[in-house]
N, C-alpha and C positions, 0 to 999 in steps of 0.2 A: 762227901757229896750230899747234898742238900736232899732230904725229902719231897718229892712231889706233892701237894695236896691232890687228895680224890677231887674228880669235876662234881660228885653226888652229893657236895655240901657236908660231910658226917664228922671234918675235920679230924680225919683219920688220913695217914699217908697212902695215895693209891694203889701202891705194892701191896701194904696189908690190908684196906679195905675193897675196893671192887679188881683190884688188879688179878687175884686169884680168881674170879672168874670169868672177868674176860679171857683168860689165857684157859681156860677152863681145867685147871689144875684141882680149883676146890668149887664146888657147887654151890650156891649163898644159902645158909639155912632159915632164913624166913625169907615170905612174899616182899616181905619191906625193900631187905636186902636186897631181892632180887629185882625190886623196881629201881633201886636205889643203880644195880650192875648195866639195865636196861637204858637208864637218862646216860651213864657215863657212856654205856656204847654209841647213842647220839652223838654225843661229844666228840669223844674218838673215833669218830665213824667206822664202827666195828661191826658189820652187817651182821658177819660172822656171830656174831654170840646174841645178836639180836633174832637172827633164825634159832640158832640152839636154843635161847632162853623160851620158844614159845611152843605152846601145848604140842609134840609129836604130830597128831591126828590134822594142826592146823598147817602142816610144814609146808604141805603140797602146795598150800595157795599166798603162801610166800612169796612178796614181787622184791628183790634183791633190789633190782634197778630202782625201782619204784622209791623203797626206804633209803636206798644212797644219794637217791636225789633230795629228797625230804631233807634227811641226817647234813648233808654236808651244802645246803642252803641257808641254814640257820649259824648263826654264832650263840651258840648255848648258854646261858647266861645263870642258873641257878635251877637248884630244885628245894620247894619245898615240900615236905611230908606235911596234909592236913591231914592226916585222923588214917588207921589201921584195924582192923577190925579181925579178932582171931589169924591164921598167918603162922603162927606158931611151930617148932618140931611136932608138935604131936597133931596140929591139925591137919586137913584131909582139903580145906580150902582158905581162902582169906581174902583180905580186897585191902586195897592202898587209896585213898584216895590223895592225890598232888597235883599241883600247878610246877609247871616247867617251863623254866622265860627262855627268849630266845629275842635275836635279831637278827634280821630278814634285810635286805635289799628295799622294803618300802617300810621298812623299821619296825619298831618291838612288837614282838607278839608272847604269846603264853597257849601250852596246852594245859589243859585241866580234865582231869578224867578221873572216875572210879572206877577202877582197876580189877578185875578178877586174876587173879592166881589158883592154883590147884598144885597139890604134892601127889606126885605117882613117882614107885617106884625108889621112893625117897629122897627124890628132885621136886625144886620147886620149879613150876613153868606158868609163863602168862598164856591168858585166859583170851582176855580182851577185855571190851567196856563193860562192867556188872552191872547184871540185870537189879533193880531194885525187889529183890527177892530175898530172904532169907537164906541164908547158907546154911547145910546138911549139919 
């Protein structure tokens, strides 16, 4: 049986690159990774590891409905990694910055964000948009 490619672009088969996290089997050990597990759950419309993946403390104000509307409006079309900044096992925080294309019903769009991350616990989890600050 054929390999699946990951939707994350990594050119890794899905199984062994974001599929163990979505299924939340193996945790992604960098921010990268874990931006990377975040675009495929868009893809897949995995709400699921889209709440999981995001900082604990932000879980409450999680709108399910809200992100599966968003997620399964788009036809996902690519992720690129521009630039990562620390993110690392041994780091404490990191930031991803990417454009993620997509098409929409009034046609292509793209998100672009710099990304915060945070490792607690020895999970990485999204942050949200990074503030233009300095990281710890």
């Amino acid at each position: 049986m054929p390999e699946t490619p990951c939707p994350c672009g990594s050119g890794k088969p899905y199984e062994t690159c974001c599929g163990p996290a979505l299924s939340q089997t193996r945790w992604p050990e960098t921010a990268e990774a874990l931006m990377r597990s975040r675009y495929t759950a868009h893809a897949r419309r995995d709400i699921a590891w889209l709440r999981a993946s995001l900082l604990p403390e932000l879980q409450g104000d999680f709108d399910p409905v809200e992100t599966a509307t968003f997620a399964t409006a788009a036809h996902w079309t690519g992720l690129t990694i521009r630039r990562t900044r620390r993110g690392q096992a041994g780091d404490s925080e990191g930031t991803v910055q990417f454009e993620a294309r997509f098409i929409t019903a009034t046609g292509p769009g793209s998100l672009r964000e710099n990304s915060l991350f945070r490792r607690e616990g020895g999970r990485w989890y999204y942050v949200g948009t990074a503030p233009r600050l300095r990281l710890r």
